[in-house]
C-alpha positions in Angstrom: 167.3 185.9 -20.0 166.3 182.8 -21.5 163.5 184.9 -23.1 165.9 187.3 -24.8 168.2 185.2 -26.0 165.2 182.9 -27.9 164.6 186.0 -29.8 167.7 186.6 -30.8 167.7 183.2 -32.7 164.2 183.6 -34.5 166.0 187.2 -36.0 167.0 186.6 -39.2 170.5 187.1 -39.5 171.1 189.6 -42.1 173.8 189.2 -45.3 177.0 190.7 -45.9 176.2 193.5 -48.2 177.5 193.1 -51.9 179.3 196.0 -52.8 177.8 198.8 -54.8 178.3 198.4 -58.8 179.7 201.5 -60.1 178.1 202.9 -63.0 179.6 201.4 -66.0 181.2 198.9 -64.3 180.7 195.1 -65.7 178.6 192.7 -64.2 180.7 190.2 -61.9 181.4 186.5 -63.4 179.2 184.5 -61.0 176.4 186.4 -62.2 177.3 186.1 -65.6 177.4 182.6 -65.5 174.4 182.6 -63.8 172.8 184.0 -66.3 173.8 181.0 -69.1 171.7 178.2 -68.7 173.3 174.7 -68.4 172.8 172.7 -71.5 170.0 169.9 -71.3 171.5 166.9 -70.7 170.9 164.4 -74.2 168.0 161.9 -74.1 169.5 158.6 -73.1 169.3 155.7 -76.8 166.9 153.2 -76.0 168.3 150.6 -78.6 171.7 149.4 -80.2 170.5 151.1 -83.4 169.9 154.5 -81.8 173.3 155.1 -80.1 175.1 154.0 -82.8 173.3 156.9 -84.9 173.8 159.1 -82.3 177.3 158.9 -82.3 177.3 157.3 -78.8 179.8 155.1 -80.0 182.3 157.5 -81.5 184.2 158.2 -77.8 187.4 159.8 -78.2 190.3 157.3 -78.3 193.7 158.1 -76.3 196.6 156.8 -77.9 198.2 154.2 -75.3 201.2 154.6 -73.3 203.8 152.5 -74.6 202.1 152.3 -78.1 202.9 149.1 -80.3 202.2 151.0 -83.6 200.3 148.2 -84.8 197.9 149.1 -88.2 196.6 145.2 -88.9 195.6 142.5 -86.3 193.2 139.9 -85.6 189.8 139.8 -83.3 188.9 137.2 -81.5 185.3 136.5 -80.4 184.1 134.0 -78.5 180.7 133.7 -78.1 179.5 130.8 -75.3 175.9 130.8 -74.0 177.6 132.6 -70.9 179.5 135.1 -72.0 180.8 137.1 -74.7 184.9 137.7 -74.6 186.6 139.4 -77.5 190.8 139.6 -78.1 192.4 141.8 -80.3 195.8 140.8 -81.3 198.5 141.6 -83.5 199.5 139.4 -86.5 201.5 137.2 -84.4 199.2 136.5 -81.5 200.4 139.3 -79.3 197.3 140.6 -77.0 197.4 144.4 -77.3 194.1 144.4 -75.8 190.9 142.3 -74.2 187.3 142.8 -73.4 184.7 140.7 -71.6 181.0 141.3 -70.4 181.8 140.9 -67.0 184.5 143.8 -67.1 182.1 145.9 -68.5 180.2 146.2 -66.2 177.5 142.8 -66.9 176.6 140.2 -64.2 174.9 137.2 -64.5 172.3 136.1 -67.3 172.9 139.5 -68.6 176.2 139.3 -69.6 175.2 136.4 -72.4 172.8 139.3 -74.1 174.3 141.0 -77.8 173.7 144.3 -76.5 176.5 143.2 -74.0 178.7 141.4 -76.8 178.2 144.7 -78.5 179.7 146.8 -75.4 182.4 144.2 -75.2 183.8 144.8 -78.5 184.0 148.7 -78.3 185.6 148.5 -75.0 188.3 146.0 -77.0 188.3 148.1 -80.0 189.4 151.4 -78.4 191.7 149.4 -76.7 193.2 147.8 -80.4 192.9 151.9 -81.9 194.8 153.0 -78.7 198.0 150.8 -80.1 197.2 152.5 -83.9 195.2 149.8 -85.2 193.3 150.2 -88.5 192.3 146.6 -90.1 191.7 143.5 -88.3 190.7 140.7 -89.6 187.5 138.8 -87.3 187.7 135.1 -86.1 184.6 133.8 -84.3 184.5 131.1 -81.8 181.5 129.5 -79.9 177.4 129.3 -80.7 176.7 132.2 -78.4 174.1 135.3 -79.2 176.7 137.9 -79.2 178.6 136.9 -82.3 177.1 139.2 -84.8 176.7 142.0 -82.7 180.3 142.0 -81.8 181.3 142.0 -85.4 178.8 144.8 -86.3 180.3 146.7 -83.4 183.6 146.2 -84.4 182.6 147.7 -88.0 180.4 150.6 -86.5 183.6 151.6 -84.2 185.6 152.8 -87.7 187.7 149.9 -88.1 187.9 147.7 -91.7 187.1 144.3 -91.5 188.8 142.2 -94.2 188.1 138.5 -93.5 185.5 137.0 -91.0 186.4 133.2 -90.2 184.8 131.2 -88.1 187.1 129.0 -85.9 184.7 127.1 -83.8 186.1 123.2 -82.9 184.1 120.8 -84.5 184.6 117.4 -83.1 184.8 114.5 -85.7 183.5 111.8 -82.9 185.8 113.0 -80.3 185.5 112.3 -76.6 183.1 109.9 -75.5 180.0 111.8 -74.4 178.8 111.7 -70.9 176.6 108.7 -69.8 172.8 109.6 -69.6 170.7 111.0 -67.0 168.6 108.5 -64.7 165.7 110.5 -63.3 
């Protein structure tokens, strides 16, 4: 018994069998489909330069909810050795939207990189176009690496740039620096 029912596993178990295409007839869709190869999925930009000339940067943006209508507002940048954060505001200081390297997706000594600043201030400008905005004005803050690429990004994203101002504090003798190192 034990031998019969062994062979009755190792017998291929046969298919349903597809119904005879009348002549004429067209062919059915999942063969059809089938038949259309998938599109090759795009090589993937090795630099900055590259995806913005592919049109990487160009993602569709949604308009917001509970849009604010706003055409002009201000971006601001700060760029620290740590980390690249970039505001867009209206004309008044309202946030309509915010971006930083470590809620793109960055961690650690990468987030401090331009390619990140660059990222940062997309992901902050499709936030700004979301509300309507056109024309911002750019105010930088902080010695950091990602201060160009931010503006460039901001430029390459389709919005117009009218005045770049760079509001870093400077201190005229301020606080008393810390006392010096004994090793």
């Amino acid at each position: 018994m034990a031998k019969e029912a062994a062979k009755k596993s190792e017998e291929p178990k046969a298919k349903p069998a597809a119904p005879a295409a009348e002549a004429g007839a067209p062919a059915p869709k999942a063969e059809a489909s089938a038949a259309v190869a998938a599109p090759a999925a795009p090589a993937v930009p090795t630099t900055a330069a590259e995806a913005l000339a592919e049109g990487e940067v160009a993602k569709k943006v949604v308009k917001a909810k509970h849009s604010k209508n706003v055409f002009q507002g201000i971006a601001h940048i700060m760029a620290t050795f740590n980390n690249t954060v970039v505001s867009i505001t209206d004309l008044k200081g309202k946030v309509i939207g915010w971006s930083s390297a470590g809620r793109v997706g960055f961690k650690g000594s990468r987030k401090s990189t331009a390619y990140a600043a660059q990222l940062v201030a997309q992901d902050a400008a499709r936030q700004g176009m979301a509300h309507g905005l056109k024309e911002i004005e750019v105010w930088v803050k902080g010695p950091g690496t990602g201060r160009e690429a931010a503006i460039r990004a901001l430029q390459a994203i389709g919005l117009e740039i009218t005045v770049i101002k760079d509001v870093t504090p400077v201190p005229h003798n301020g606080c008393r620096p810390p006392k010096r190192r004994r090793v």
